[in-house]
Backbone as ProteinMPNN parsed JSONL, in Angstrom:
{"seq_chain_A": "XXXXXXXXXXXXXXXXXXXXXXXXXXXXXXXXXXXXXXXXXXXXXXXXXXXXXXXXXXXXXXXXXXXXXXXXXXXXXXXXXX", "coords_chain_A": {"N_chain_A": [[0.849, -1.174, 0.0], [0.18, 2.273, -0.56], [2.222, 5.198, 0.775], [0.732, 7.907, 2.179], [0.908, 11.315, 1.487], [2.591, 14.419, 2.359], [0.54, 16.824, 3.179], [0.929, 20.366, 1.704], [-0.269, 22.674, 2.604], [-1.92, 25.257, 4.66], [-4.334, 23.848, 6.49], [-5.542, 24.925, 8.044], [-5.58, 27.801, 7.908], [-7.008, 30.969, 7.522], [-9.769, 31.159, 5.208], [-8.885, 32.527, 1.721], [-11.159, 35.346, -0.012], [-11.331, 35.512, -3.671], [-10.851, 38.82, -5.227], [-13.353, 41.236, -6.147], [-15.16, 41.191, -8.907], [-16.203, 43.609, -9.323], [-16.698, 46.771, -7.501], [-18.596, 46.557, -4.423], [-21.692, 47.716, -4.41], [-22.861, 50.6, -2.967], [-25.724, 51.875, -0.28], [-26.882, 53.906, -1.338], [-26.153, 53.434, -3.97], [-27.912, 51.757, -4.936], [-29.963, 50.361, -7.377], [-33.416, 51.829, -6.265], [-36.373, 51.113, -6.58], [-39.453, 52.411, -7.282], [-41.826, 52.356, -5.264], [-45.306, 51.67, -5.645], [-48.474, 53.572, -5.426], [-50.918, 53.139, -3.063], [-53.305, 52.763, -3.426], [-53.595, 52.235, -6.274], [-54.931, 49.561, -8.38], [-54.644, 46.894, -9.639], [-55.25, 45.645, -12.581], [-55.997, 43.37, -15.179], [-56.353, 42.509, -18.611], [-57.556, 41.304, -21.744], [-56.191, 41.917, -25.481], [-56.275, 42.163, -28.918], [-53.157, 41.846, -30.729], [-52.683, 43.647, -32.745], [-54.401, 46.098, -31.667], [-53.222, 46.377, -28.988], [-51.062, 47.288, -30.316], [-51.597, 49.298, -31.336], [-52.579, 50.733, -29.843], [-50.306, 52.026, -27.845], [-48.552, 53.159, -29.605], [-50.384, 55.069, -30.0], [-50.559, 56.36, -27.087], [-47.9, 56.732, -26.789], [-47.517, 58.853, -28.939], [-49.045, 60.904, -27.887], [-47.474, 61.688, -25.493], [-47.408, 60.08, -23.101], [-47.862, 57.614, -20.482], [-49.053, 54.434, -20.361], [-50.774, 53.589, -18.789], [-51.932, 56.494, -17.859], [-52.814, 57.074, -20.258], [-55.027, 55.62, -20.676], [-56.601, 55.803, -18.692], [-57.138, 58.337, -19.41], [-58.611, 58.088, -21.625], [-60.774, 56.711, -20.433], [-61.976, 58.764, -18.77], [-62.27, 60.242, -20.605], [-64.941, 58.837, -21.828], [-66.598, 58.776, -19.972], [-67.419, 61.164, -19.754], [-68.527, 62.258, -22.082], [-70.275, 60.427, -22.015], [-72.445, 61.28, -20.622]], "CA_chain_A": [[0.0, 0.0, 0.0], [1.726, 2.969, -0.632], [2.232, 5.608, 1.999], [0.325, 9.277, 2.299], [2.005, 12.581, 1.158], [2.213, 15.335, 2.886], [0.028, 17.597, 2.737], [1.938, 21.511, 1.93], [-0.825, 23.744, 3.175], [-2.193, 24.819, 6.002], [-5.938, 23.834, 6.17], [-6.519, 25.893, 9.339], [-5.327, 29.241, 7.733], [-8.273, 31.702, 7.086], [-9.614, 30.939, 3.805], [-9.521, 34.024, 1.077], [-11.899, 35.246, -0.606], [-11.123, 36.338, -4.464], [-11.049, 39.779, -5.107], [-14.479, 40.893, -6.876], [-15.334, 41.823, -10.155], [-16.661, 45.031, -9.073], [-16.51, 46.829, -6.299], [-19.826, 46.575, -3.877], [-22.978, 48.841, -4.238], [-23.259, 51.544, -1.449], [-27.064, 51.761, -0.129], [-27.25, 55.176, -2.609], [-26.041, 53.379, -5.285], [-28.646, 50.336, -5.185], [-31.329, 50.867, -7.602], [-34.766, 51.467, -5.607], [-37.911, 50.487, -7.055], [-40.831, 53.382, -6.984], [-43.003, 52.235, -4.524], [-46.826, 51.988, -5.982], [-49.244, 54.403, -4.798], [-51.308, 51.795, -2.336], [-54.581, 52.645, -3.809], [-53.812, 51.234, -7.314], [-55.232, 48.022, -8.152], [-53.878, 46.086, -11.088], [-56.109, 45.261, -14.075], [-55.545, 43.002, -16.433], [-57.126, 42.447, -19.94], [-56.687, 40.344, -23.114], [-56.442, 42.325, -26.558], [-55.53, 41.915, -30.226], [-51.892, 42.335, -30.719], [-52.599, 44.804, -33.333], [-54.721, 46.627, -31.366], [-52.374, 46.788, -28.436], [-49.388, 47.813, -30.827], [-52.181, 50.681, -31.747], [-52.894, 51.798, -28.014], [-49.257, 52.032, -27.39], [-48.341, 53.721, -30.312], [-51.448, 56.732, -29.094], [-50.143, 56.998, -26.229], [-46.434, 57.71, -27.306], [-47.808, 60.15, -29.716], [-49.652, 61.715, -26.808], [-46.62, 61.667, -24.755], [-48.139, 59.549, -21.642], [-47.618, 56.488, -20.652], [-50.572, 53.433, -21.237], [-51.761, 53.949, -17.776], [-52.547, 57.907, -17.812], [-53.672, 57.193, -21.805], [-55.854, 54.523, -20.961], [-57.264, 56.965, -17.809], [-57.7, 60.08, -20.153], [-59.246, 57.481, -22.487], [-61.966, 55.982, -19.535], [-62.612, 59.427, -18.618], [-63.207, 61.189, -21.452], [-65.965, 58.335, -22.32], [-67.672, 59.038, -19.225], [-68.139, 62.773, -19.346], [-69.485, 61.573, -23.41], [-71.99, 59.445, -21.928], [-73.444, 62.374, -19.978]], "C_chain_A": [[0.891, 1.232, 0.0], [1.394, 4.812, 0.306], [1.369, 6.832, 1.103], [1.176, 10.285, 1.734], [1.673, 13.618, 1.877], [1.594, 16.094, 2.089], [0.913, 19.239, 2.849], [1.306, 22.657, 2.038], [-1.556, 23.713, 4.439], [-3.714, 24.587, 5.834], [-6.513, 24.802, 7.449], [-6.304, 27.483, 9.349], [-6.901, 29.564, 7.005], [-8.772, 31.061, 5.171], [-9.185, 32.329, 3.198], [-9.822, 34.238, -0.114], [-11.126, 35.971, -2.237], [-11.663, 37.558, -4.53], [-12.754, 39.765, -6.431], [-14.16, 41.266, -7.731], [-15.478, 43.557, -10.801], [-16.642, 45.573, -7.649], [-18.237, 46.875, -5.504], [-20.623, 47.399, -3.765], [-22.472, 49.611, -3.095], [-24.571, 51.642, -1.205], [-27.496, 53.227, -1.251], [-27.229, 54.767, -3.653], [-27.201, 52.362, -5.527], [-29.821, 50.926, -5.721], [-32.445, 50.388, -6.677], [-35.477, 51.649, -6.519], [-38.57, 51.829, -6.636], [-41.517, 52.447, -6.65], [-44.52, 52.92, -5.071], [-47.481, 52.573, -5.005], [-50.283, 53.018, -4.294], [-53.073, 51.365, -2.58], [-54.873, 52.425, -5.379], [-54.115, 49.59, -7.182], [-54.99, 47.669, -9.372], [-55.154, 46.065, -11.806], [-55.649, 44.718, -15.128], [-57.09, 42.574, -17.692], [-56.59, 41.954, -21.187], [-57.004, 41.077, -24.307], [-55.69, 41.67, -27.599], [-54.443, 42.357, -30.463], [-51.899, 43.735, -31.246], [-53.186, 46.348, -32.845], [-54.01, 47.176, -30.134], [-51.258, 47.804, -28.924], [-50.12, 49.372, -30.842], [-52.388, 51.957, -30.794], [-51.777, 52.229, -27.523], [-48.482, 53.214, -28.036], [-48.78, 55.48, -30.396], [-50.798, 57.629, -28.368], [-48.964, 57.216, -26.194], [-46.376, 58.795, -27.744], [-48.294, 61.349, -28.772], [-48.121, 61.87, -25.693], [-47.182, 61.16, -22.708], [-47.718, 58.779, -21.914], [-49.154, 55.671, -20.275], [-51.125, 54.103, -19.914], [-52.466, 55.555, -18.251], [-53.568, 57.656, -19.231], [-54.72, 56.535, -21.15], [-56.935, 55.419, -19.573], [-58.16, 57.957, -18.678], [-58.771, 59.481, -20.607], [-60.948, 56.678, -21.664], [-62.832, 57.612, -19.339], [-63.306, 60.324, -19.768], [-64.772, 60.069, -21.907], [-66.643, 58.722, -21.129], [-68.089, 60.533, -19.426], [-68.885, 62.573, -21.108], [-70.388, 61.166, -22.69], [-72.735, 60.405, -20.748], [-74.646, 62.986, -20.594]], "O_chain_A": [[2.044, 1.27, 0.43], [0.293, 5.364, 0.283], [1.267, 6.866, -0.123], [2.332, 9.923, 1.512], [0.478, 13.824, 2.091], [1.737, 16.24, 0.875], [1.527, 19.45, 3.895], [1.888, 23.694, 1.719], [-1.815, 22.734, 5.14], [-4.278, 25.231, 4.95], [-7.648, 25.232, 7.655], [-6.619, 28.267, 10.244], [-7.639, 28.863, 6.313], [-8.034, 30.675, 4.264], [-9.096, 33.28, 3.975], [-9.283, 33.764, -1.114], [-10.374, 36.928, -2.055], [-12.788, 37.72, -4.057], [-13.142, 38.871, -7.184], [-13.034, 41.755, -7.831], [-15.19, 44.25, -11.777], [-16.572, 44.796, -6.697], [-19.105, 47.311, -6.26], [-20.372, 48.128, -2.804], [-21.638, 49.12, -2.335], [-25.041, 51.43, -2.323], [-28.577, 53.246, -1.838], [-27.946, 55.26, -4.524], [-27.343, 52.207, -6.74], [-30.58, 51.686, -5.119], [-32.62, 49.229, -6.301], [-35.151, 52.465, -7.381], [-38.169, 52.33, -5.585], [-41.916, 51.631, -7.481], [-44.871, 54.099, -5.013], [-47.261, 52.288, -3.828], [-50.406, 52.029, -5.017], [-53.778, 50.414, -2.242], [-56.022, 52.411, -5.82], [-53.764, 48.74, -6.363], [-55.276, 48.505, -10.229], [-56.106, 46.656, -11.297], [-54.99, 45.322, -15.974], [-58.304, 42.441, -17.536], [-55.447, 42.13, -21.609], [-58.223, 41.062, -24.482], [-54.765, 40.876, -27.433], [-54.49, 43.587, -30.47], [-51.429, 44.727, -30.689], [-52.785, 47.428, -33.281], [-54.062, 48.402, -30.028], [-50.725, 48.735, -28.319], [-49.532, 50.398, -30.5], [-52.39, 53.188, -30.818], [-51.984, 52.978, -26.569], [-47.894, 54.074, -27.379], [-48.162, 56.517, -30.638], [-50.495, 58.813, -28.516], [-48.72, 58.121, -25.396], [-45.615, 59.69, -27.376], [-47.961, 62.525, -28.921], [-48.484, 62.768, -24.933], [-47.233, 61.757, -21.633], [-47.18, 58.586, -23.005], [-50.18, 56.279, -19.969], [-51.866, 55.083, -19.986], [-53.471, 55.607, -18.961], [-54.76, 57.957, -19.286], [-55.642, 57.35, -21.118], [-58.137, 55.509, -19.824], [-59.357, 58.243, -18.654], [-59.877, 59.926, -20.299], [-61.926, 56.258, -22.282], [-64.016, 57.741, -19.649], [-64.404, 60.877, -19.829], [-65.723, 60.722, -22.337], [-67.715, 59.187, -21.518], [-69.241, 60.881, -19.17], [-70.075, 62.89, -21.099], [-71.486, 61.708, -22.817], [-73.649, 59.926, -20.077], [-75.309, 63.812, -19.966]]}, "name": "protein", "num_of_chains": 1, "seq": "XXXXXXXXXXXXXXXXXXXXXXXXXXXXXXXXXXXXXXXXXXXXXXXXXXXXXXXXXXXXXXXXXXXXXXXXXXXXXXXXXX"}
């Protein structure tokens, strides 16, 4: 049987860690998330692609984004159906 070898490190030295890639966020740098206003409620809805691409397209032209369009777009039908 043939004998052991030494081993030529120490196993009880600290480990260490590689250096990183980058250096670590600071809590300023970490993107935060906008916190939703707590009185939205989601809505979902199934449309025709084309008709999506069309609602999207509106509201670019309008310079809004879908939500506010799709708002302007609820309210102005109600003050119509007056």
């Amino acid at each position: 049987m043939p004998k052991a070898a030494e081993l030529d490190i120490d196993l009880n030295a600290p480990a260490q860690e590689p250096p990183a890639a980058t250096a670590p966020r600071t809590a300023k740098q970490k993107r935060q998330q906008p916190e939703a206003p707590k009185n939205d409620t989601p809505v979902n809805f199934r449309w025709p692609a084309a008709e999506v691409k069309a609602m999207k397209k509106a509201a670019l032209d309008a310079d809004m984004t879908i939500q506010d369009f799709l708002l302007t777009c609820f309210h102005s039908f109600l003050q119509d159906k007056k």
